[in-house]
C-alpha positions, 0 to 999 in steps of 0.5 A, spaced: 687 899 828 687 898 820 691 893 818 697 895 813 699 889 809 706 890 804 704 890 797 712 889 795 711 883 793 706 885 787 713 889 784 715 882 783 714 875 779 711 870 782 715 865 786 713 861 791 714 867 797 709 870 792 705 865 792 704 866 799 702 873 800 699 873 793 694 867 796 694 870 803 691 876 800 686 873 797 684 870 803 684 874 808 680 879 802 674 874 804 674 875 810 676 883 813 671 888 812 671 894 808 676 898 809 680 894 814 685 893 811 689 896 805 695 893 801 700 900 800 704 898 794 710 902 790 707 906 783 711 900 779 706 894 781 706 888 776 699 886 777 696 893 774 689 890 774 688 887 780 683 888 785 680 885 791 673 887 794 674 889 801 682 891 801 683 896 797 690 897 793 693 904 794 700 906 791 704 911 796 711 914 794 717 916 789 720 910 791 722 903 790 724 897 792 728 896 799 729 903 800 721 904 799 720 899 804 724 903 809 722 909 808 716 910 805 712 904 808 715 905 815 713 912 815 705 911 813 704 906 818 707 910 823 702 917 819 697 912 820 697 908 825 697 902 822 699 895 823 703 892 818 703 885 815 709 883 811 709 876 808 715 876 803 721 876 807 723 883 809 719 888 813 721 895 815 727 896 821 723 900 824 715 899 825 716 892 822 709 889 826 707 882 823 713 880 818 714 873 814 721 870 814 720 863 810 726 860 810 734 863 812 737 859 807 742 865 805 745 864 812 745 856 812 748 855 805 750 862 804 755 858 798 748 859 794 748 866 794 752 872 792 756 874 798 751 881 797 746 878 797 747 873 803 750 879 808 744 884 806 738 879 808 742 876 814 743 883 817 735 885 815 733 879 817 736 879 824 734 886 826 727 884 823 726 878 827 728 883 834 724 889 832 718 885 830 711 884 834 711 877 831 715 873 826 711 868 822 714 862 818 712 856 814 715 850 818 717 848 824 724 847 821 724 853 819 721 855 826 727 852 829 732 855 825 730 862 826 731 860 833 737 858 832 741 863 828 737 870 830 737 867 837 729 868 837 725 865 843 720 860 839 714 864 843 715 869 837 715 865 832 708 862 829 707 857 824 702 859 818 703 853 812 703 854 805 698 851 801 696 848 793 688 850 792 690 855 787 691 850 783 685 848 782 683 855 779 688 855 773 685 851 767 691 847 763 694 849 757 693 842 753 697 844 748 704 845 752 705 838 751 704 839 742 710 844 744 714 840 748 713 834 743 711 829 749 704 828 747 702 821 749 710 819 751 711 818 759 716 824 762 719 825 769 718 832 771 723 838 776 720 845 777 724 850 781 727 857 780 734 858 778 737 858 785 743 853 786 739 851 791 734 848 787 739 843 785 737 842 777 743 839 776 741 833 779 735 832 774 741 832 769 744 827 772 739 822 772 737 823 766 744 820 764 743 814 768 736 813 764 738 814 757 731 811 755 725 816 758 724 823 758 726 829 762 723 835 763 726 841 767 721 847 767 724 854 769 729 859 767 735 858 764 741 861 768 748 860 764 752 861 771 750 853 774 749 850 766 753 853 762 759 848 762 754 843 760 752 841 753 745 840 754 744 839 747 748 832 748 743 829 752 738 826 748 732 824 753 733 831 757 727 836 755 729 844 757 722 847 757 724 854 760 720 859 764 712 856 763 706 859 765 701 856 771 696 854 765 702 850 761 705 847 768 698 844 771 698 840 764 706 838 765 704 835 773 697 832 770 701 828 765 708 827 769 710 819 770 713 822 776 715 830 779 723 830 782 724 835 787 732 835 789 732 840 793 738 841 798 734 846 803 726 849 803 722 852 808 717 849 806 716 847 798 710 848 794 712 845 788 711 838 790 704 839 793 702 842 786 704 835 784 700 831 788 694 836 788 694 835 780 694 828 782 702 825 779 702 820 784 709 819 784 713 825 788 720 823 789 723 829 793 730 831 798 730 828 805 732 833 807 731 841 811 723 841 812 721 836 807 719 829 811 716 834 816 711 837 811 710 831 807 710 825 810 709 818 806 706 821 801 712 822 796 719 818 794 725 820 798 732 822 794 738 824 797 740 830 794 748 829 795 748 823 791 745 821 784 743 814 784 736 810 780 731 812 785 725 812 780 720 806 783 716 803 777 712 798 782 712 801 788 705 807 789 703 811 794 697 810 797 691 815 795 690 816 803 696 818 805 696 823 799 689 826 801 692 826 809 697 830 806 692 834 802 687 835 807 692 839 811 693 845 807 688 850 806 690 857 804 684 859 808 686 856 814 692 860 814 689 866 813 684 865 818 691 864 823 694 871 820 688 874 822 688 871 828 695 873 830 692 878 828 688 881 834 692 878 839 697 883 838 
């Protein structure tokens, strides 16, 4: 039976659910054969000149978005016989097969969401987790909270990590560090999406309390969550804006340290590219699944209370990093999907 993967995701920019099925992909590429497997993708792609060498890419369909997803999608598996992986968080109602559902943040902390957004995803998401043949997920937080909300049984559910070896493929823009004028300056560094969630405004509080060093926030700007702040006033605080993977390994290459605030993750790719860029000081949330996937290879915060958490003497042992390192691979978890893959 021919594996039919979801190609949604190449409608979209990249972010870390996208990271996942882009790299997944690639992956699994590796190791299918020809025509074993085909991406179904709507006609407004992003990613244009895409190829791979055993999965062929094929547009179907006058639709887009959900409504492509739901009809189209389902109906061609169902025409072809396929079973279907989707790796981003939605799937069809109908002939879900295999789906990913990184993490339920919409339903625990619905306050970070627009109230459409948060009654689509829980209700989609509900009927998937039921209708599925199997649900994959990043953690084993994120497992038990699937169990807990949707009233899965945990059978279901199996784990399939993120990684960071993607990192080790894109070559640094040395000079974002001319353009960001922090050449040779010592600068602590958050990256994230625009998402409350995300929690920048922790950044910018810590700034102020040390008016002496350098900060740096990589990522798009949204006026909803900064617009009440004059960020122009606070001197030490560097809005770098949206930035491509080139110009952001040379940012983790040359932090002092990266801060990752989050409130709630299923997972948290930022931090690992950190640490596989070789920033040795990574002070993340003690919170949702983080000191699951991270261990002691970081610095913990409490998200809910900005304090002076910035350690200068105190380092993370390098073999508590490679631990950490050595326990992500993309291709493991290709494999593992594959795997799944042919038990159902």
């Amino acid at each position: 039976m021919k594996i039919i993967i979801n190609g949604r995701f190449l409608t979209q920019n990249i972010t870390g659910v996208q990271r996942f099925a882009h790299e997944i992909v690639k992956e699994l590429d590796k190791i299918v054969k020809k025509n074993e497997a085909v991406i179904l993708t709507p006609k407004n792609i992003l990613f244009k000149d895409l190829k791979y060498e055993n999965i062929e890419i094929k547009k179907v369909g006058i639709l887009k978005g959900h409504l492509w997803e739901q009809i189209e999608l389902s109906y061609y598996v169902l025409k072809n016989q396929g079973k279907l992986l989707s790796l981003c968080n939605t799937a069809p109602v109908i002939n879900t097969g295999i789906v990913t559902i990184h993490d339920i943040s919409y339903k625990v902390n619905p306050k970070f969401y627009s109230r459409k957004f948060s009654i689509f995803y829980n209700v989609l998401n509900k009927i998937i987790a039921k209708t599925s043949l199997k649900i994959l997920t990043v953690s084993e937080f994120s497992k038990k909270e699937i169990v807990k909300y949707f009233n899965v049984n945990s059978s279901k559910i199996d784990i399939v990590h993120n990684a960071w070896q993607h990192m080790k493929k894109i070559k640094e823009d040395v000079k974002m560090l001319e353009k960001l004028q922090l050449k040779n300056k010592e600068f602590y560094l958050g990256v994230s999406s625009i998402n409350p969630n995300k929690n920048f405004k922790y950044i910018i509080e810590l700034a102020k309390l040390y008016p002496k060093k350098i900060f740096v926030i990589a990522g798009k700007l949204n006026q909803k969550i900064f617009g009440s702040m004059n960020l122009e006033k606070i001197e030490n605080l560097v809005w770098a804006g949206y930035v491509s993977d080139e110009e952001l390994k040379i940012l983790y290459k040359n932090t002092s340290g990266f801060i990752y605030p989050s409130f709630y993750e299923g997972f948290g790719i930022p931090p690992l590219e950190a640490l596989a860029c070789g920033c040795k000081k990574v002070y993340i949330s003690n919170t949702s699944c983080l000191p699951e996937i991270f261990e002691d290879s970081v610095f913990y915060l409490n998200p809910y209370k900005v304090e002076k958490i910035l350690n200068e003497r105190e380092t993370i042992k390098e073999e508590k990093i490679k631990k950490i390192l050595d326990k992500y691979f993309w291709e493991k978890s290709a494999k593992k999907i594959l795997e799944i893959f042919g038990e159902k």
